[in-house]
N, C-alpha and C positions, 0 to 999 in steps of 0.2 A: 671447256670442251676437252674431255681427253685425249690421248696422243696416243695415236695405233703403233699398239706392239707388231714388230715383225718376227716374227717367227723364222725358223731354221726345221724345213722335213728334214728327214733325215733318209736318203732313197738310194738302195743300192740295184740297179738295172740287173736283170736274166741275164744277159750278156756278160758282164762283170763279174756273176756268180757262175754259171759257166766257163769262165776264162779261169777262175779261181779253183772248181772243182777237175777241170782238166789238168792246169800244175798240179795239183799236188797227187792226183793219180800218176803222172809223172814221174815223178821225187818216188812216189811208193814203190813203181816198175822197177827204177832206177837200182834204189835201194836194195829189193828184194834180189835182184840180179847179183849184187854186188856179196851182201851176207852169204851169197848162198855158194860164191865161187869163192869168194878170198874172207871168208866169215866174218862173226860181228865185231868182234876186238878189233882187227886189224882197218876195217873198213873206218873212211871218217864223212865229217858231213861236208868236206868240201871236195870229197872224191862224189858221195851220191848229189851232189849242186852239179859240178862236171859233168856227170853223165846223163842227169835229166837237163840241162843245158839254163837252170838258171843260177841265180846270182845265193850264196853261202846265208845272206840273209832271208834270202825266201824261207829256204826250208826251216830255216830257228823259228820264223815268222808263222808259217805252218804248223810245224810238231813240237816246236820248244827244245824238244831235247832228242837226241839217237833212241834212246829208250824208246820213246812213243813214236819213232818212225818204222821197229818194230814190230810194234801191237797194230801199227795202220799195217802193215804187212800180212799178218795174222787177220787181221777183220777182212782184210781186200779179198782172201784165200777163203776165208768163211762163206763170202758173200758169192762167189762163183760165178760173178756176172748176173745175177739176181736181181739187183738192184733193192733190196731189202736192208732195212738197218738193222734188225737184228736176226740171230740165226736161226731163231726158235720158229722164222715168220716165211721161210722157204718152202719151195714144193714139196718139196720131202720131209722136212716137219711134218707141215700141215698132215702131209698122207697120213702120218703113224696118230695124228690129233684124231682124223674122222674115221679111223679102223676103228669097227666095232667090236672088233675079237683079240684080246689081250694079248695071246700069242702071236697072235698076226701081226700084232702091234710093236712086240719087243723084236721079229722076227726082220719087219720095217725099218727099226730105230738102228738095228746092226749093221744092217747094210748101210746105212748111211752116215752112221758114224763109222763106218771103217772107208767110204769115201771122204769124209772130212778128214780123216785122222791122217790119210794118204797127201790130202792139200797143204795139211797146214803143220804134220809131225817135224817136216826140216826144221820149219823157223822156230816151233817148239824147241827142240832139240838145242838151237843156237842161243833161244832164252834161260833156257835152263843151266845150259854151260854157262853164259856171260854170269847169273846170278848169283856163282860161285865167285864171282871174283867184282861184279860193279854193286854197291850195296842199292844203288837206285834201280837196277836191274832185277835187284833181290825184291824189293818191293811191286815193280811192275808183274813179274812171274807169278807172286802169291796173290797179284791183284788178279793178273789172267788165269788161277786156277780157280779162286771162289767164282769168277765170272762164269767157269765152266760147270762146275757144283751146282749153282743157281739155277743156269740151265737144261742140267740134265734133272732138277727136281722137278722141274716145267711137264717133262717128258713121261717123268712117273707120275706125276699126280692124271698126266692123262690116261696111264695107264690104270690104274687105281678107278679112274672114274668108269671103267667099264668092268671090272670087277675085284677080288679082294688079294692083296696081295699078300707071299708070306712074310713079308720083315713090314714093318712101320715104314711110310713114306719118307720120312726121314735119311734111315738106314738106309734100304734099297737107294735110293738115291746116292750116298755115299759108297754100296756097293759099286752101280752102275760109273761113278765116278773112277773107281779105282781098276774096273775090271778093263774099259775102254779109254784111258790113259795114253798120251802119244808113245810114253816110254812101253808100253807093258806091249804094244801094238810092234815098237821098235823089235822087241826082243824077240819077238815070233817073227815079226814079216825077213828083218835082216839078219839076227842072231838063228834063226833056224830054217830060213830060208821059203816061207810060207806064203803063197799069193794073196791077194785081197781077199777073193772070193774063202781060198779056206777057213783064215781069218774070222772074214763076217759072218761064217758057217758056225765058228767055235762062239764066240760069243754071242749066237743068238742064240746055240743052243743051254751054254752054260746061265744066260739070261732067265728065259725058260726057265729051268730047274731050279736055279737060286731064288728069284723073284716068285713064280706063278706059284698056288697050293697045287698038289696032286689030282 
């Protein structure tokens, strides 16, 4: 007669994983509070443990490393209370996804990347400096800019799908990358001192004329 194997599920309760996504929103508050007043260099992970109120191993446990407590910073600011994993999948995506008229479209996508650009341009700004000087920092910043590439290709090809554009999807793409840029956004909002709205006015119309035919 055979002998019954006992098995091991392997079950992690709602509750537990609730308990888990609660820390580490936590750790990310914490954190973001922290870069943004005494910046990323100087901040450590047993100052953001302290003020999210757990223990030095959680957060390694968590994010691994300060780097990627960062980029959770940056997705938290992405995500706007949405509750969406990725950015492309927000109301305001979508909007510029189901506009049928191309201009309306890029007209859409400006407004809204210049609300993004407004959320998430500090902690940008604080990766960008850090990746001058942490070489793993240097790798996380070129990881979070092809992440943003990708996505604004997402954007044009939906623009494209409603009709023809003037550069190759490709290019426009890498236009749209470079034109809506946290830094290039920095240089007009704070270096010239330009509201949001004018901002989002200038790039949807330089959008417009670079991307659309005549």
């Amino acid at each position: 007669m055979p002998r019954s194997v006992k098995t091991t599920r392997t079950y992690e309760s709602p509750v537990r994983q609730e308990q888990a996504a609660a820390t580490r929103a936590r750790i990310v508050e914490a954190a973001a509070a922290l870069f943004e007043s005494q910046g990323y260099g100087t901040t450590t992970i047993r100052q953001i443990a302290e003020r999210a109120e757990v223990a030095v191993d959680t957060v390694y446990a968590a994010f691994g490393a300060k780097t990627r407590v960062l980029t959770a910073v940056i997705d938290l600011r992405l995500a706007a209370g949405t509750g969406v994993a990725n950015v492309m999948e927000r109301p305001e995506a979508l909007a510029v996804r189901d506009e049928p008229d191309p201009r309306r479209q890029l007209r859409l996508l400006a407004d809204d990347l210049a609300t993004v650009v407004e959320r998430v341009g500090p902690a940008f700004e604080l990766m960008r400096s850090a990746a001058s000087l942490e070489p793993a920092m240097a790798e996380v910043y070129e990881e979070m800019q092809g992440y943003r590439l990708r996505n604004l290709r997402v954007a044009i090809d939906w623009v494209a799908a409603r009709g023809p554009l003037r550069l190759p999807p490709a290019e426009a793409a890498e236009t749209l990358w470079a034109l809506a840029a946290p830094d290039t956004a920095r240089l007009l909002r704070e270096g010239r001192g330009w509201s949001r709205e004018r901002y989002a006015e200038w790039l949807a119309d330089v959008l417009v004329r670079t991307l659309l035919p005549d």
